[in-house]
C-alpha beads as a LAMMPS data file, in Angstrom:
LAMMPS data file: protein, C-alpha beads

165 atoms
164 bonds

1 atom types
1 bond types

-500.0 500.0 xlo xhi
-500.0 500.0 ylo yhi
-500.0 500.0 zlo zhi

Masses

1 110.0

Atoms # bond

1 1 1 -347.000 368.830 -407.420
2 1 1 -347.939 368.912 -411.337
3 1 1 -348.412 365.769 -412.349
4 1 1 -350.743 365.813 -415.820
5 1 1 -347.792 365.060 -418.488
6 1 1 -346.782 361.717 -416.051
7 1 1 -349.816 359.390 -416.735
8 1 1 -349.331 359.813 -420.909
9 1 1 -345.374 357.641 -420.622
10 1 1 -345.447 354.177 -421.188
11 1 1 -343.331 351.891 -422.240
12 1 1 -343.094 348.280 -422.209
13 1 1 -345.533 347.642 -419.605
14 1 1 -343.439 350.013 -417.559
15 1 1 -344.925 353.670 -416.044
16 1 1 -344.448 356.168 -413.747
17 1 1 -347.172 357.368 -410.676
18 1 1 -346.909 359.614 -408.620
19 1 1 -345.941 358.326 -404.735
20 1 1 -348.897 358.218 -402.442
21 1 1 -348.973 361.409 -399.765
22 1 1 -349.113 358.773 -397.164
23 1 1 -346.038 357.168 -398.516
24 1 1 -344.164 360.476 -398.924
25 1 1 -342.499 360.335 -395.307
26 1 1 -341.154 356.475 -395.204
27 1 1 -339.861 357.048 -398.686
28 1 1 -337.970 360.223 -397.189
29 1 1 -336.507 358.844 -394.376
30 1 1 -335.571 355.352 -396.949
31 1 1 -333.925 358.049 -398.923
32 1 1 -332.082 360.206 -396.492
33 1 1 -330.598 357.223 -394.892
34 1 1 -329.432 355.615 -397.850
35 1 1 -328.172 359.121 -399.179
36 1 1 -326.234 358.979 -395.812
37 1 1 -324.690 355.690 -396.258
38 1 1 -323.646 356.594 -399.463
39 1 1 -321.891 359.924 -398.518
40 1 1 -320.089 357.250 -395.611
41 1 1 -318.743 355.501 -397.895
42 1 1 -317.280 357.563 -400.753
43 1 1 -315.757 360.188 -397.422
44 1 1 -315.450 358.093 -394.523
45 1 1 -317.262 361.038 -392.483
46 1 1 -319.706 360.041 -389.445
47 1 1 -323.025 358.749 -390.192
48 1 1 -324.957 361.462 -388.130
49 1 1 -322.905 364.185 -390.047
50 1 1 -323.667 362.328 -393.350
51 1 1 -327.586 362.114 -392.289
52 1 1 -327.778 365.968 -391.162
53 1 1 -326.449 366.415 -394.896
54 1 1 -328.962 364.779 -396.295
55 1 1 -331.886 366.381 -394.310
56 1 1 -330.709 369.836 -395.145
57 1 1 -330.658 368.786 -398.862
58 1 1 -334.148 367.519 -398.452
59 1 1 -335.168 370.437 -396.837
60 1 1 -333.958 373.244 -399.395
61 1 1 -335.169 371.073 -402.640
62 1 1 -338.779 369.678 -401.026
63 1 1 -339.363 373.132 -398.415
64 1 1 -343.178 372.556 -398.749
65 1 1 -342.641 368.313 -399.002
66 1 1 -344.670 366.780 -402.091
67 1 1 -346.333 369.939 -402.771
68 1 1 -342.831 371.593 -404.024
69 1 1 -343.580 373.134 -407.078
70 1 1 -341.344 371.417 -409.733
71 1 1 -340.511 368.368 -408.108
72 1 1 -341.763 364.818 -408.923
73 1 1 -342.050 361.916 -407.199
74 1 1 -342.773 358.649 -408.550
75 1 1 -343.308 354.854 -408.349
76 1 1 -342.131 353.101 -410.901
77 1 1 -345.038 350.620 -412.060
78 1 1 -344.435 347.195 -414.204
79 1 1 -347.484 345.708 -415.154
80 1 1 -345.711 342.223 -415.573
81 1 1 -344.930 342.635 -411.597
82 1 1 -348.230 344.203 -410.675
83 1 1 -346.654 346.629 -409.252
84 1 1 -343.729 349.257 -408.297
85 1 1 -340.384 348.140 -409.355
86 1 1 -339.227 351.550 -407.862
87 1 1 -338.867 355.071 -406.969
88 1 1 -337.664 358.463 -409.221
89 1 1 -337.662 361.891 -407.947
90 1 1 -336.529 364.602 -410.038
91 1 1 -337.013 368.237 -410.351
92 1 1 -337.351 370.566 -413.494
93 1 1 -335.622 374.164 -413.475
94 1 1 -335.377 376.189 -416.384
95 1 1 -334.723 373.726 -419.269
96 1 1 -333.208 370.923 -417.361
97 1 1 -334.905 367.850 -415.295
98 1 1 -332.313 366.708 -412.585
99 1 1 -332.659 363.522 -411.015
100 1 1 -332.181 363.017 -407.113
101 1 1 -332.918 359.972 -406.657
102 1 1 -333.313 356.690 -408.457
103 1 1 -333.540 353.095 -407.683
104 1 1 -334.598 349.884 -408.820
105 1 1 -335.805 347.620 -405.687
106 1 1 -333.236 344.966 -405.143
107 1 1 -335.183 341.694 -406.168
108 1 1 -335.942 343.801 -409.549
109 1 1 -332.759 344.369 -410.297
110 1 1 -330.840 343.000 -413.863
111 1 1 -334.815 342.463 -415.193
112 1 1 -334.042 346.115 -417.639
113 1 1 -336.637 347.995 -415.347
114 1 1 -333.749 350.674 -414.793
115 1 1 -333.178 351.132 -418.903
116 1 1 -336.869 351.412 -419.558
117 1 1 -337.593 354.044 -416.490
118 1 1 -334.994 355.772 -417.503
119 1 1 -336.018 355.925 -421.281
120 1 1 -339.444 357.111 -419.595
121 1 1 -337.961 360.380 -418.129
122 1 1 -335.900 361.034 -421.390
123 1 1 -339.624 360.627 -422.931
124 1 1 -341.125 363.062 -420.447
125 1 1 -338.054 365.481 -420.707
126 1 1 -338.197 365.325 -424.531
127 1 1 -342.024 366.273 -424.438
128 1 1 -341.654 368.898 -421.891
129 1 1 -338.826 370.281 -424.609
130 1 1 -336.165 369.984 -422.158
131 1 1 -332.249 370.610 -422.728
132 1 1 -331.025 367.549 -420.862
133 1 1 -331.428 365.668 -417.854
134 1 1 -328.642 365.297 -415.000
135 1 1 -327.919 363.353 -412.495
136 1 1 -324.728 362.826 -409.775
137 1 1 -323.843 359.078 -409.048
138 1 1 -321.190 358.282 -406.322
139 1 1 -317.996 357.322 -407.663
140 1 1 -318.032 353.865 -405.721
141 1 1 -321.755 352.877 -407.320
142 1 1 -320.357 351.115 -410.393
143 1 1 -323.496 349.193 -411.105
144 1 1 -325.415 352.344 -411.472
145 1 1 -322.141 354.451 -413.144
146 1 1 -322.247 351.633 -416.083
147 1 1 -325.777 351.992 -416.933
148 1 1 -326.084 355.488 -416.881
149 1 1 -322.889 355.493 -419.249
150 1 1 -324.970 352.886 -421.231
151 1 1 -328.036 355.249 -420.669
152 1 1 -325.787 357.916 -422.744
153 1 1 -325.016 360.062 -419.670
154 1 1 -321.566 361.759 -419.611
155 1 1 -319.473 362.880 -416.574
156 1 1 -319.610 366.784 -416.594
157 1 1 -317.469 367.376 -413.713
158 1 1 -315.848 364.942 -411.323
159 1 1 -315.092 365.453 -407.524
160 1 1 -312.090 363.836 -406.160
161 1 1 -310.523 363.390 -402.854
162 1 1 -307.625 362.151 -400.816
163 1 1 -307.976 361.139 -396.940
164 1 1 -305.241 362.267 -395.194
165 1 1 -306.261 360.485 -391.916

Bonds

1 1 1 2
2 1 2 3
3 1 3 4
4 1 4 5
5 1 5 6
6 1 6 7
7 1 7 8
8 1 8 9
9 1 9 10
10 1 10 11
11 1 11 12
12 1 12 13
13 1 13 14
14 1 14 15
15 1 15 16
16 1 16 17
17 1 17 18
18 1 18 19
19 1 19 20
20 1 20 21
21 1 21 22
22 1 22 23
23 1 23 24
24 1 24 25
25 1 25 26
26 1 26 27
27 1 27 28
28 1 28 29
29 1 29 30
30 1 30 31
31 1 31 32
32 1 32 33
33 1 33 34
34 1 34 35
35 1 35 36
36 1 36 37
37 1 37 38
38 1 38 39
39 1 39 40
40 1 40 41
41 1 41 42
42 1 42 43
43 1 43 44
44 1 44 45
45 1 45 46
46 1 46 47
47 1 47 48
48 1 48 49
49 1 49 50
50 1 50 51
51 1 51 52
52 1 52 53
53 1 53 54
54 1 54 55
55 1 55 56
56 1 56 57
57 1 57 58
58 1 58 59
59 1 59 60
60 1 60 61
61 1 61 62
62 1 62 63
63 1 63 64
64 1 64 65
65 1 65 66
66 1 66 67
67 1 67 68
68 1 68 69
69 1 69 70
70 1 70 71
71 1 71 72
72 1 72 73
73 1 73 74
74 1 74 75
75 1 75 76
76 1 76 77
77 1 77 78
78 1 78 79
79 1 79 80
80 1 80 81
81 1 81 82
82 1 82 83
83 1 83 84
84 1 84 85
85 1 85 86
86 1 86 87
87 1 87 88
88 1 88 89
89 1 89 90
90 1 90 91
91 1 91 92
92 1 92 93
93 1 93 94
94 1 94 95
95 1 95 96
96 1 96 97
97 1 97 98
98 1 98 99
99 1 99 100
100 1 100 101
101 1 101 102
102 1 102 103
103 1 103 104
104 1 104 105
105 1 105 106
106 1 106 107
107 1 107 108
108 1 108 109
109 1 109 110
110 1 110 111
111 1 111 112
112 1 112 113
113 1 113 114
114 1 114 115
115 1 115 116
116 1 116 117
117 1 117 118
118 1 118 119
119 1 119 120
120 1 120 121
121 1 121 122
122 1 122 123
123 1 123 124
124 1 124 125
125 1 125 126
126 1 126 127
127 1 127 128
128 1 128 129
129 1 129 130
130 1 130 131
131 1 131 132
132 1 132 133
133 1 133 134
134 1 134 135
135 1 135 136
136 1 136 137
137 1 137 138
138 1 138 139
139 1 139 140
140 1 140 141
141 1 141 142
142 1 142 143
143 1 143 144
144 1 144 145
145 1 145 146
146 1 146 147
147 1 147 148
148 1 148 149
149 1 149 150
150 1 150 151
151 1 151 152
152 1 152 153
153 1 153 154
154 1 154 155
155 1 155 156
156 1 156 157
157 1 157 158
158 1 158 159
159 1 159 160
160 1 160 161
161 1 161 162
162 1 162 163
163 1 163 164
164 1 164 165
């Protein structure tokens, strides 16, 4: 994993590492499971389906795990806390940085550490002379639809669906 342009971002006493190897797999399974709740939720499918889902998609975007060449990992660091505040993991292709995953940890949450990260990969994207950066959110995630609206993000396309059972 390149990671020379992430150490030059900070902002506010906010910056981004990159995740320890040894924290790689705990972070992954975090992920995946959350990534399975989530697809629950917003289609009502099984959990085991939903988690099989989410390993597959791990395993196409990370085939060779941190070492997947453009992918990034990375702990979001507040020097007020003294420490992460949370996780990013996006991936650069062609002119566009896509994020997977994103979170603020709960009892950091409402403190602006998600507005400030964010402005941190817009920084790094900007630098890197990227196009744009994208995202998906679940429909049901209002907290994080607002402030990525806020952030300036705009739907591009919007799945819908209908249970019929």
């Amino acid at each position: 994993m390149a990671t020379s342009h992430l150490f030059y971002f900070q902002k506010n006493m906010l910056r981004l590492e990159p995740l320890a190897p040894d924290d790689f797999r705990d972070y992954m399974t975090r992920s995946t499971q959350q990534y399975a709740e989530d697809i629950v939720q917003s289609s009502g499918c099984s959990y085991s389906v939903a988690y099989a889902k989410g390993e597959d998609s791990v395993h196409q975007l990370l085939p060779h795990g941190m070492a997947t060449e453009g992918q990034y990992i990375l702990r979001i660091i507040s020097e007020t806390e003294g420490g992460p505040v949370g996780i990013v993991w996006y991936g650069i292709d062609d002119s566009v940085a896509f994020i997977y995953d994103f979170e603020i940890y709960s009892k950091f949450r409402g403190q602006g550490y998600a507005k400030q990260a964010l402005e941190l990969l817009e920084n790094i994207a900007r630098e890197l002379k990227l196009s744009r950066l994208e995202l998906n959110v679940f429909a049901h995630n209002v907290v994080a639809r607002t402030l990525y609206e806020r952030a300036g993000f705009q739907p591009a396309e919007i799945t819908m669906l209908k249970k019929i059972v």
